[in-house]
N, C-alpha and C positions, 0 to 999 in steps of 0.2 A: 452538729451546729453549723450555720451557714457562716455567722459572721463578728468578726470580732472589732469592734466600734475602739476606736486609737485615738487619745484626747488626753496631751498634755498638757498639763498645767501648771501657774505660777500669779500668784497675787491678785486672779483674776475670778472672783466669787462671784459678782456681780450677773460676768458675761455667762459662767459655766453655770447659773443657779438658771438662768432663761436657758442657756443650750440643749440642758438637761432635762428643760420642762418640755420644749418641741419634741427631743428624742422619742419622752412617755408618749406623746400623741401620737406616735407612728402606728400605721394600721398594717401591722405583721405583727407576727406570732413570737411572745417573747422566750419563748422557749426554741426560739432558732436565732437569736442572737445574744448576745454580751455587752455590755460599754466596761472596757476599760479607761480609768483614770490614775496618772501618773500625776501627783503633787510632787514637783520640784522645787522643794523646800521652801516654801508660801508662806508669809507670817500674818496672812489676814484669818477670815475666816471660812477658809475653803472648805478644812473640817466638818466644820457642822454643816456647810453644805453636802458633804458628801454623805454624811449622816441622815441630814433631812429626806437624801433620792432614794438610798440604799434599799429602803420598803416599796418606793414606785417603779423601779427600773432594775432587770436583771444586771446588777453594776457590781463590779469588783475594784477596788483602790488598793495602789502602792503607793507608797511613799521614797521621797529620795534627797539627801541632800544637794542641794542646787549643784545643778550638773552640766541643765542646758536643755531642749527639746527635743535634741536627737538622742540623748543618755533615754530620754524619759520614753520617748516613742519605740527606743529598739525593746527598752524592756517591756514593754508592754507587747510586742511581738513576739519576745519568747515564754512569755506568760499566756498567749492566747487561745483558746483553743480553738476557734473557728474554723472553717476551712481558707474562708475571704475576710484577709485585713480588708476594715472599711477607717478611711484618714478623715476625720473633722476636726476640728479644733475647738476651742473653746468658744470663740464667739464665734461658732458658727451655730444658724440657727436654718433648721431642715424642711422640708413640708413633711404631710402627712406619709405621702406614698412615696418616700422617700426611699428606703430600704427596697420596698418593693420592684420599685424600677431597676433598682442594681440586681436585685436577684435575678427579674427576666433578664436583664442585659448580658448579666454573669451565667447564665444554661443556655442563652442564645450563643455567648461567643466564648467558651471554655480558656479559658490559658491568657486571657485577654487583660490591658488594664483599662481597667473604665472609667469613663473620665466625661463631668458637666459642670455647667459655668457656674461661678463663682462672682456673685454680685456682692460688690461694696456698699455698706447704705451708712449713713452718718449715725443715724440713733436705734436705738433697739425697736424690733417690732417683735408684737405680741403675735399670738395664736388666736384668729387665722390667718397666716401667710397669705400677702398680695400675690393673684399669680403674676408670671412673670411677663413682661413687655418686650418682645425685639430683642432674644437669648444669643443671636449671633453678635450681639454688638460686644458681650461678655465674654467670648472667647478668650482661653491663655493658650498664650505660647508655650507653656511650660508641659514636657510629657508628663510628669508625676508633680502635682498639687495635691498637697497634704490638707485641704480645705474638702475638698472634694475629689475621693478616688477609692475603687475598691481593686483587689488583684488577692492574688490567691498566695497563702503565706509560704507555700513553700519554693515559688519564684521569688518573694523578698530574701527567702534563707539563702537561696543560692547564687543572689546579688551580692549580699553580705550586708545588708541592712543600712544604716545612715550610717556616715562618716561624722563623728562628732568633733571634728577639725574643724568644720564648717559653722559659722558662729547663723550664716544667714546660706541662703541656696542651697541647702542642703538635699533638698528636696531635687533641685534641678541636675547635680550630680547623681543623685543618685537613680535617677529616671536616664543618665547616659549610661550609668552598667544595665539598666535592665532594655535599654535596646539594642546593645550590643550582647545582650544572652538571646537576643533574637524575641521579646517580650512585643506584641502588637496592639495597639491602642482603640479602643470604642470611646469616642467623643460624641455625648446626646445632649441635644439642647433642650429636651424637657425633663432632662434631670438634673437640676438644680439646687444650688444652696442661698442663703445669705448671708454675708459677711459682715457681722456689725465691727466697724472699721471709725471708730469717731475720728476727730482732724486732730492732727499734732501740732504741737507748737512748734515754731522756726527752729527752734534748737534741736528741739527731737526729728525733726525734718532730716537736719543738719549729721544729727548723728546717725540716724538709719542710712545715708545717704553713705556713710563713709564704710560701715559695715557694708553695704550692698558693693561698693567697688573692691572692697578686699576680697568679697565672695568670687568677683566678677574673674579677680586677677587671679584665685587660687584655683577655679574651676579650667580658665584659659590654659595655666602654667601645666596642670595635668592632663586635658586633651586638647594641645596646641594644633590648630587647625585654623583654615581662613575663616571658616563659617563661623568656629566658637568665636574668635579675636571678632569680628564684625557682632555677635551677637554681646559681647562684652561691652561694648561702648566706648572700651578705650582705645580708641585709634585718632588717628589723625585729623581727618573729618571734622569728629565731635569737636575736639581739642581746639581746632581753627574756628567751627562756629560759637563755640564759647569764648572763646577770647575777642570776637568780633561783637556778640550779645554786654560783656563787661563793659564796652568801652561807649554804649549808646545810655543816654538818659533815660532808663526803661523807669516805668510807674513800679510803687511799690510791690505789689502783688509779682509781676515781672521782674523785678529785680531780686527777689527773694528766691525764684525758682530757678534763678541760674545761680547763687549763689549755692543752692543743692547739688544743681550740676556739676561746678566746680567742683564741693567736697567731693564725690563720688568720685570726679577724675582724678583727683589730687590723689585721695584714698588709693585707689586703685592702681595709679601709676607706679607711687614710692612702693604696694607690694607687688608690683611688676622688677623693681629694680631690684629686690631682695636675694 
């Protein structure tokens, strides 16, 4: 089996019941892949969604008391049998030839991690996937995006799999161990996903914002380097043009988005000082 499809979840039926219907329309052979699913102790109705695929899709489910997404995704890597973990998420939503492109990319560049953009879109879309317009504008910076990526399971084994320390980034730590096992990256912009990503409210703005600077300060604190600290956000710099942005009469919308700002330094700074 080529590939073993990694998709944790949590309260999120809605996104995984569409995820799961693009997965079915992939034009590869289902007998060369898997979808694992990891419920992270969900109290909607995941269940029956996962009951509903289990006839349409070669799909295997665990279950776990809420744990986190890196509990749920390591286990679903030592449960897999593929040869290439492939990482989506739950609201993510694929094209047809979606698999297919990772396979070429994966016999084209063996030992490699593969890696294509990952577009945001506010509201769910159906089957058929828009193609995609201007795929450099979606680039991440990130080596390892769990939205979209495949690599071969027994470079995750010898990584040592996600750090479930990591409430956020987790993903971005763990693409620093597998460049330093000397792991090399294939970045294609017509293999692509979609991220159905609705808008958050200022609060939840607010809270992601503080998680993402404790991720920033936990990842810096363990590879302390100029590059991480600048890639972190917390330096000096930021810190002066946010306090110069607080003190202008910005329009709401602008005023909201450095008050994000702030959380994330704030966050980030107090687990700098720890």
């Amino acid at each position: 089996m080529n590939f073993s499809l990694v998709i944790p979840t949590r309260n999120r039926s809605q996104a995984l019941r569409l995820s799961l219907q693009h997965l079915s329309l992939c034009d590869y052979p289902f007998d060369d892949f898997e979808v694992l699913v990891v419920d992270d102790g969900s109290q909607d109705d995941t269940q029956a969604v996962l009951k509903e695929w289990s006839e349409k899709l070669p799909l295997r489910t665990f279950c776990q008391n809420h744990g986190g997404t890196s509990r749920a995704r390591n286990r679903a890597i030592e449960e897999a049998r593929g040869r290439h973990i492939m990482f989506v998420d739950d609201d993510v939503l694929v094209p047809r030839d979606f698999l297919r492109r990772h396979a070429r990319l994966q016999a084209a560049h063996p030992g490699h991690l593969v890696r294509g953009p990952v577009v945001n879109v506010p509201r769910p879309l159906y089957p058929p996937l828009p193609s995609l317009a201007g795929p450099w504008r979606h680039f991440s910076k990130n080596y390892l995006c769990t939205s979209n990526a495949s690599i071969e399971r027994d470079l995750l084994l010898r990584a040592g799999l996600f750090d479930v320390c990591f409430a956020r980034w987790e993903d971005a730590e763990l693409g620093v161990r597998l460049k330093r096992l000397g792991v090399r990256r294939v970045f294609d912009n017509d293999t692509y996903v979609y991220h159905w990503k609705p808008p958050l409210e200022h609060w939840q703005r607010l809270r992601v914002a503080e998680l993402d600077g404790q991720a920033a300060a936990q990842l810096y604190k363990r590879y302390p380097s100029t590059r991480m600290w600048m890639r972190s956000g917390l330096h000096r710099i930021n810190r002066w043009k946010n306090d110069f942005l607080r003190r202008l009469p910005l329009p709401g919308p602008w005023r909201r988005a450095v008050q994000v700002e702030e959380a994330y330094l704030r966050s980030g700074l107090m687990e700098l000082d720890r």
